[in-house]
mmCIF file of the N, C-alpha and C atoms, coordinates in Angstrom:
data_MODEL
# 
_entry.id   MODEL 
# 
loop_
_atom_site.group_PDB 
_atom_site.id 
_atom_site.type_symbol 
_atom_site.label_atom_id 
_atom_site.label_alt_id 
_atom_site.label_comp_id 
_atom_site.label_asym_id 
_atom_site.label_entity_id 
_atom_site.label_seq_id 
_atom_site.pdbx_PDB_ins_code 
_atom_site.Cartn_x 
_atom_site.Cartn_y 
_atom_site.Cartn_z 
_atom_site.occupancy 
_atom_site.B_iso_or_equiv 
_atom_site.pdbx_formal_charge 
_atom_site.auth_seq_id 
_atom_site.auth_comp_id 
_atom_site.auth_asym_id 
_atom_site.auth_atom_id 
_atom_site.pdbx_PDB_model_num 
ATOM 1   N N  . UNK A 1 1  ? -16.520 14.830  -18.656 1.00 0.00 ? 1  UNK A N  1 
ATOM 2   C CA . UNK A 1 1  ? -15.134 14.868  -18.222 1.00 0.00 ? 1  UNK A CA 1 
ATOM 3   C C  . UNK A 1 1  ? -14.987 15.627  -16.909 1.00 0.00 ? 1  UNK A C  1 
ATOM 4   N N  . UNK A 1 2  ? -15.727 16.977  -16.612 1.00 0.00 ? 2  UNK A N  1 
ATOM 5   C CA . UNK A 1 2  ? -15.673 17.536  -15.440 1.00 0.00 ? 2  UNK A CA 1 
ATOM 6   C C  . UNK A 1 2  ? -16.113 16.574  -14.519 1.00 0.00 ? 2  UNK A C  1 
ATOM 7   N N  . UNK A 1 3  ? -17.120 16.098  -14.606 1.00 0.00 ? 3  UNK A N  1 
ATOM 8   C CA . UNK A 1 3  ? -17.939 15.306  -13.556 1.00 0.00 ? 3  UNK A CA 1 
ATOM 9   C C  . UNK A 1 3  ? -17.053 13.699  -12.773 1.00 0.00 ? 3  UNK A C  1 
ATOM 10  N N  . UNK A 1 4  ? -15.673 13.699  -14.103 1.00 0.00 ? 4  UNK A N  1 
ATOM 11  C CA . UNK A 1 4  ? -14.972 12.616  -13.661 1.00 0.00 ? 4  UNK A CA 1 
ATOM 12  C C  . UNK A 1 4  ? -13.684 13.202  -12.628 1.00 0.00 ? 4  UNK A C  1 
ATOM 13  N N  . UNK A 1 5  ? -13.305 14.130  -13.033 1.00 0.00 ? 5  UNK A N  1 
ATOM 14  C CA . UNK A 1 5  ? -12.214 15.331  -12.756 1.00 0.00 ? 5  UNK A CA 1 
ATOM 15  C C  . UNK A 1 5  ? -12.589 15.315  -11.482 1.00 0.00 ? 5  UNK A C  1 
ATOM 16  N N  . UNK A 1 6  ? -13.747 15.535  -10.799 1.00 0.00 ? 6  UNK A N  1 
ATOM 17  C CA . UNK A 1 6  ? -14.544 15.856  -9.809  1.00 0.00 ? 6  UNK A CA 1 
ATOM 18  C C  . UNK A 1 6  ? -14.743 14.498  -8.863  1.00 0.00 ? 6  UNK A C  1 
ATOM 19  N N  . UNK A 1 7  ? -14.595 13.775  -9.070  1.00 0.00 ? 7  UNK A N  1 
ATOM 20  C CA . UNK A 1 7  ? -15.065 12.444  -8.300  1.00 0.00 ? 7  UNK A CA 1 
ATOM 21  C C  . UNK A 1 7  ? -13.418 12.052  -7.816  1.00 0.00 ? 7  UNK A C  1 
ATOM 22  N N  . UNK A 1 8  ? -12.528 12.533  -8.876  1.00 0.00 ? 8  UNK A N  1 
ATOM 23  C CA . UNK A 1 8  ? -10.841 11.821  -9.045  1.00 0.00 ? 8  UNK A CA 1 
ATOM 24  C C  . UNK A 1 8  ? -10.572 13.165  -7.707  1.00 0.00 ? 8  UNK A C  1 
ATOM 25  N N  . UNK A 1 9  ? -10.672 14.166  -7.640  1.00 0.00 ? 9  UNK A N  1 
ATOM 26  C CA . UNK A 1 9  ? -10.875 15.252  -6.902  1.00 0.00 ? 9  UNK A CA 1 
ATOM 27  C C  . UNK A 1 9  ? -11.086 14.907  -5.386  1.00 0.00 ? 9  UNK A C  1 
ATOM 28  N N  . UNK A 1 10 ? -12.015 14.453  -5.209  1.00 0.00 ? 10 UNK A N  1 
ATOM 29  C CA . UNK A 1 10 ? -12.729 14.050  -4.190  1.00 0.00 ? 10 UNK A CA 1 
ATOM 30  C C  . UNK A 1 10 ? -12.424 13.368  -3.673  1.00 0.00 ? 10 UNK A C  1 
ATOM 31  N N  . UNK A 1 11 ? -12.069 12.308  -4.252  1.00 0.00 ? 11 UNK A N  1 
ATOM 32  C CA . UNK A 1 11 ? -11.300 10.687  -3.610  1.00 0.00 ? 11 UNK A CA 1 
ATOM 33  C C  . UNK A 1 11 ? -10.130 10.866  -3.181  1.00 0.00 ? 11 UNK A C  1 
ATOM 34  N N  . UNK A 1 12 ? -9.112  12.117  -3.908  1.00 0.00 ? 12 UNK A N  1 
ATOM 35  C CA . UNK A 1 12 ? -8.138  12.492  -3.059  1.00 0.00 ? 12 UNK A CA 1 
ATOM 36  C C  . UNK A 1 12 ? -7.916  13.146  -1.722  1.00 0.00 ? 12 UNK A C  1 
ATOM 37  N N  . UNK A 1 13 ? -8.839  13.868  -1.593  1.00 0.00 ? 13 UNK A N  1 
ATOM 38  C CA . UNK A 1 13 ? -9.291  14.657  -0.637  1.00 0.00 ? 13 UNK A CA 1 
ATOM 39  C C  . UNK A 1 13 ? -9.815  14.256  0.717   1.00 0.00 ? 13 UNK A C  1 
ATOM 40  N N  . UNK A 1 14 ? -10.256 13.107  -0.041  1.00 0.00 ? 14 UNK A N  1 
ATOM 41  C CA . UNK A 1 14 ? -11.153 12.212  1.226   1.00 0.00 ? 14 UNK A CA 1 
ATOM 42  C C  . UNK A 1 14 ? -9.527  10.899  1.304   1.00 0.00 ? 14 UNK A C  1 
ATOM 43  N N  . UNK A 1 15 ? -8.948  10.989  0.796   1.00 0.00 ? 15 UNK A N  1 
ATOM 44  C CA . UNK A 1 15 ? -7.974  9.933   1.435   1.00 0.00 ? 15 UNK A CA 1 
ATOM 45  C C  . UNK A 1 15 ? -7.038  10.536  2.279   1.00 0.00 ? 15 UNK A C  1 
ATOM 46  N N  . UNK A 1 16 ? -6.858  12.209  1.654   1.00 0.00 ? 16 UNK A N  1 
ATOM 47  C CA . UNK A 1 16 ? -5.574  12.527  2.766   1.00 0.00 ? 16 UNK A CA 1 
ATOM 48  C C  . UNK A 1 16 ? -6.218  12.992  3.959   1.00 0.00 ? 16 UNK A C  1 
ATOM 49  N N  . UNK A 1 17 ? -7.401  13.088  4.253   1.00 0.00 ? 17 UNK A N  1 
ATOM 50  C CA . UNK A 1 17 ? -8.184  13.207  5.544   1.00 0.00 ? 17 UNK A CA 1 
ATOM 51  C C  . UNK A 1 17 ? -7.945  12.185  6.136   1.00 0.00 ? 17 UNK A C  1 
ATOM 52  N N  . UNK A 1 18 ? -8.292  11.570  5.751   1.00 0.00 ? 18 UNK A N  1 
ATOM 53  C CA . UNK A 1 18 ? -8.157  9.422   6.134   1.00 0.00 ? 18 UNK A CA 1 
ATOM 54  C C  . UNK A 1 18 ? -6.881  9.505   6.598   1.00 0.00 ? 18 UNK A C  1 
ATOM 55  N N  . UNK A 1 19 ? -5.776  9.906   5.947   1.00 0.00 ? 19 UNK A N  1 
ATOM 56  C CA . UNK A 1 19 ? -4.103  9.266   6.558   1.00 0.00 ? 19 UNK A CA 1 
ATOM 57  C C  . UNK A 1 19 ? -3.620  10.007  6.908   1.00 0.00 ? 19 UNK A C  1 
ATOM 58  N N  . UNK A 1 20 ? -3.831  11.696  6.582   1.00 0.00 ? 20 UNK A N  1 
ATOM 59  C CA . UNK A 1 20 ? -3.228  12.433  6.928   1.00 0.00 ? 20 UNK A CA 1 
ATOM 60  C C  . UNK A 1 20 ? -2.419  13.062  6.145   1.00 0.00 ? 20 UNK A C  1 
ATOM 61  N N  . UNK A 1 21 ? -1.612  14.015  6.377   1.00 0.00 ? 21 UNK A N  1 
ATOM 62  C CA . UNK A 1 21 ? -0.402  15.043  5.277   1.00 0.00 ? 21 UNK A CA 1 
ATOM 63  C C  . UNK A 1 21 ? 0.835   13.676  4.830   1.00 0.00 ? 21 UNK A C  1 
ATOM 64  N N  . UNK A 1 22 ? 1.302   14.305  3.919   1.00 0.00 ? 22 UNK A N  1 
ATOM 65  C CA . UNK A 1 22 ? 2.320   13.215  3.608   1.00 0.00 ? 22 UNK A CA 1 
ATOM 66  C C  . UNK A 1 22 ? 1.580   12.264  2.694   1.00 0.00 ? 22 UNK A C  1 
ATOM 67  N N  . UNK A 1 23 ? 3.205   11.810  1.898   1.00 0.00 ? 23 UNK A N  1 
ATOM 68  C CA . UNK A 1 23 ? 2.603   10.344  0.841   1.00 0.00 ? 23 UNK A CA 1 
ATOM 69  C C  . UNK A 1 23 ? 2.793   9.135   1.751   1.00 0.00 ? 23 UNK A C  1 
ATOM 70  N N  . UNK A 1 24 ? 1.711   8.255   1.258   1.00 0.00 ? 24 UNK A N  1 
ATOM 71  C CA . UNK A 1 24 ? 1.252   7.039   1.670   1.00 0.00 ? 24 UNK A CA 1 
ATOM 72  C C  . UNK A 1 24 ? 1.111   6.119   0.664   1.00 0.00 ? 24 UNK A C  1 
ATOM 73  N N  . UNK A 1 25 ? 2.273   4.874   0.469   1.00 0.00 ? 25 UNK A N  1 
ATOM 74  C CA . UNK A 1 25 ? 2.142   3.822   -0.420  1.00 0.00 ? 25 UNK A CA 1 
ATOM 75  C C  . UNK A 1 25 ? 1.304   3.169   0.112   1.00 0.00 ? 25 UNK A C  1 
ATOM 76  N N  . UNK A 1 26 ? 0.519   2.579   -0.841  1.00 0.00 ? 26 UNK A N  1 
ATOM 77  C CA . UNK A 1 26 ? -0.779  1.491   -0.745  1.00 0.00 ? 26 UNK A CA 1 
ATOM 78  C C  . UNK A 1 26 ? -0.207  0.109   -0.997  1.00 0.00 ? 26 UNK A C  1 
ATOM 79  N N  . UNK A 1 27 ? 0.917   0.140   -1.977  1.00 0.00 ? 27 UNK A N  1 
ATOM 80  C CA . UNK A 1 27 ? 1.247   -1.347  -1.624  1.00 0.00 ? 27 UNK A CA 1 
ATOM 81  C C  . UNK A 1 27 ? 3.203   -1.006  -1.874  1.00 0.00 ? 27 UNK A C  1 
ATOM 82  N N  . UNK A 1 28 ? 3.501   -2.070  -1.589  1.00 0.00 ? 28 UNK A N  1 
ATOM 83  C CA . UNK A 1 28 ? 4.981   -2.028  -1.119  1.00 0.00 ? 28 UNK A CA 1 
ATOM 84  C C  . UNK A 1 28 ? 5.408   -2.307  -2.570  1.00 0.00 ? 28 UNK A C  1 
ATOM 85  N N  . UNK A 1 29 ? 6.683   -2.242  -3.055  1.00 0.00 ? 29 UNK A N  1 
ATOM 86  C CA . UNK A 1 29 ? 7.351   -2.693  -4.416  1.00 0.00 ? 29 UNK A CA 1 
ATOM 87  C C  . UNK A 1 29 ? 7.777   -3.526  -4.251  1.00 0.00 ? 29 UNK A C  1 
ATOM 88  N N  . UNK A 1 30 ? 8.592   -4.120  -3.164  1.00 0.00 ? 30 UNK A N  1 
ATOM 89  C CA . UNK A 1 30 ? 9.385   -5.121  -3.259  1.00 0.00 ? 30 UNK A CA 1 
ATOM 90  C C  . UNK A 1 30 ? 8.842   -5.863  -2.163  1.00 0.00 ? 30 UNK A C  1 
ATOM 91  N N  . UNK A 1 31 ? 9.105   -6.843  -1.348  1.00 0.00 ? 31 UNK A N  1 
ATOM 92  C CA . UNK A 1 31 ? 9.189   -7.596  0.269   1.00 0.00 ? 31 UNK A CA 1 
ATOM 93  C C  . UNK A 1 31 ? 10.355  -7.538  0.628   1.00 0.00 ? 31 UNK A C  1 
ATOM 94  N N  . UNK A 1 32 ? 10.446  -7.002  1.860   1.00 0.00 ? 32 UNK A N  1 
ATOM 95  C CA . UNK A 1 32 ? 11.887  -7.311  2.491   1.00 0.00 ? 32 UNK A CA 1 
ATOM 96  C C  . UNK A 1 32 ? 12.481  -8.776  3.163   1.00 0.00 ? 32 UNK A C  1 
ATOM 97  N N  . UNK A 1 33 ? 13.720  -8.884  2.568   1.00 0.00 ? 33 UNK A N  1 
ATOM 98  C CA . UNK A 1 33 ? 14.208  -10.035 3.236   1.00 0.00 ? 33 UNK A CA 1 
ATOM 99  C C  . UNK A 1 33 ? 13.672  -10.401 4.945   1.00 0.00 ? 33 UNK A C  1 
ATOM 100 N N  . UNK A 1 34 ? 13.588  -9.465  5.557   1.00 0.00 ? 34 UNK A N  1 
ATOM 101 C CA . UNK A 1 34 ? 13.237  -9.742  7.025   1.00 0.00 ? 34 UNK A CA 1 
ATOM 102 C C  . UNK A 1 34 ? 12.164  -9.416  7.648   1.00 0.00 ? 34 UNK A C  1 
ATOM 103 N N  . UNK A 1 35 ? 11.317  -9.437  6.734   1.00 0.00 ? 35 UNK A N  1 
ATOM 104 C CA . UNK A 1 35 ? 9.616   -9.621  7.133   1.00 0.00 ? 35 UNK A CA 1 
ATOM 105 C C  . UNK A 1 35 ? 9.316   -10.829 7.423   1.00 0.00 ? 35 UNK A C  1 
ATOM 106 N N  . UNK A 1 36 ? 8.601   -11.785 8.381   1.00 0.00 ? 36 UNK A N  1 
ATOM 107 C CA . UNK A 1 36 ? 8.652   -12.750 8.926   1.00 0.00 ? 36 UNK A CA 1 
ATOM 108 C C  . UNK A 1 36 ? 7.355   -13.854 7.694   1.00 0.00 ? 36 UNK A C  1 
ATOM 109 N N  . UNK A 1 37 ? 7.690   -14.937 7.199   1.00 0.00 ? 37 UNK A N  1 
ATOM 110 C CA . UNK A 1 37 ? 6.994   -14.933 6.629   1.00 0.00 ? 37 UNK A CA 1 
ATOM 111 C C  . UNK A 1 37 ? 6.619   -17.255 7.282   1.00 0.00 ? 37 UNK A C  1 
ATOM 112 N N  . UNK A 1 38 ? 5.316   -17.481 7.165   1.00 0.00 ? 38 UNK A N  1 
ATOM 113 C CA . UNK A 1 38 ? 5.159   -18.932 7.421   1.00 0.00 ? 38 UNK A CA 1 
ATOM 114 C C  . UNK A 1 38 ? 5.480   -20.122 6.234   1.00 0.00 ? 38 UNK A C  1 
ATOM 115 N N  . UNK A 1 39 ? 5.566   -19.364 5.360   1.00 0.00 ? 39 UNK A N  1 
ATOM 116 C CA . UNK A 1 39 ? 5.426   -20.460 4.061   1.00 0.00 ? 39 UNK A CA 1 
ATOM 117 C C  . UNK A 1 39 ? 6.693   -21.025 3.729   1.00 0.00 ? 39 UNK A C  1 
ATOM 118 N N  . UNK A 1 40 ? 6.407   -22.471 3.520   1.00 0.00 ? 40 UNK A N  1 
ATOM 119 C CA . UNK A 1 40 ? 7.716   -23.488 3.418   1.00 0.00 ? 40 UNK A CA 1 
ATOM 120 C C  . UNK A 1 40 ? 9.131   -23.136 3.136   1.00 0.00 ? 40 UNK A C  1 
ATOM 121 N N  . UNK A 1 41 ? 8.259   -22.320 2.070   1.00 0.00 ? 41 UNK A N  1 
ATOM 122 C CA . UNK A 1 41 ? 9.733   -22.553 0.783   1.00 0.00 ? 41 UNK A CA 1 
ATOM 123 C C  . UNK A 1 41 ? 10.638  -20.978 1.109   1.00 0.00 ? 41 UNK A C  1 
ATOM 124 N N  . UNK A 1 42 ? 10.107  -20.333 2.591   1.00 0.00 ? 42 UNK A N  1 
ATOM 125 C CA . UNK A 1 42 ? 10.890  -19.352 2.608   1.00 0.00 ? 42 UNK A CA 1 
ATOM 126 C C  . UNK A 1 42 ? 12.167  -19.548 4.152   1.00 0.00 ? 42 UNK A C  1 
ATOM 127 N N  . UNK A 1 43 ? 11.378  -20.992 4.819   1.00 0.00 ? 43 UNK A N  1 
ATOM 128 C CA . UNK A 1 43 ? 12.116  -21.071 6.380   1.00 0.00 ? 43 UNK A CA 1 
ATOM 129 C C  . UNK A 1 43 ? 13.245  -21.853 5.636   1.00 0.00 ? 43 UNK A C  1 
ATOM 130 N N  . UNK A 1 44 ? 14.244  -21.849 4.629   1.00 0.00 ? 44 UNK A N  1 
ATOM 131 C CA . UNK A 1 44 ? 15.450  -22.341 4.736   1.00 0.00 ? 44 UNK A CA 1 
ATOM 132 C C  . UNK A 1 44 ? 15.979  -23.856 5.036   1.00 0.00 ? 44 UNK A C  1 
ATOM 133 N N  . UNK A 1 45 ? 16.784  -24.120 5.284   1.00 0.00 ? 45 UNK A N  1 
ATOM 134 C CA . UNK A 1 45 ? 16.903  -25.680 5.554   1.00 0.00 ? 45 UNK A CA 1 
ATOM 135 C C  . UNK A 1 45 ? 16.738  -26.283 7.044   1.00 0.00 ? 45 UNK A C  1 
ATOM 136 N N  . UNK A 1 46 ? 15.825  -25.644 7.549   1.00 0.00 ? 46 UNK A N  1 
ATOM 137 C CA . UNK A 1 46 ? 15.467  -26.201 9.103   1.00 0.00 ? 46 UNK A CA 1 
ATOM 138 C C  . UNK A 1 46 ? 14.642  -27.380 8.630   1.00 0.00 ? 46 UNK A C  1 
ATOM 139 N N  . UNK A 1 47 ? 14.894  -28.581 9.345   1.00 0.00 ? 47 UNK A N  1 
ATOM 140 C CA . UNK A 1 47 ? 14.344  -29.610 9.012   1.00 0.00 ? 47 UNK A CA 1 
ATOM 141 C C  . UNK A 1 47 ? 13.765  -30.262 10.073  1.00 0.00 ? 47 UNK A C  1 
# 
């Protein structure tokens, strides 16, 4: 259990080096309406 404690430890440590102070989402919750997107079924009735 220490030896896992220790690795979970580490990986944190080594990520906020990586990004820096502050929280950092890894993935978004939602999509925003006005993120530009290519796929059909999101460009509306342009024909």
């Amino acid at each position: 259990m220490d030896a896992v404690k220790a690795m979970r430890r580490g990986g944190r440590e080594a990520e906020r080096e990586l990004l820096g102070p502050g929280f950092h989402a890894l993935n978004r919750p939602y999509k925003s309406k006005k993120t530009y997107t290519r796929k059909k079924k999101h460009k509306g009735g342009w024909k």
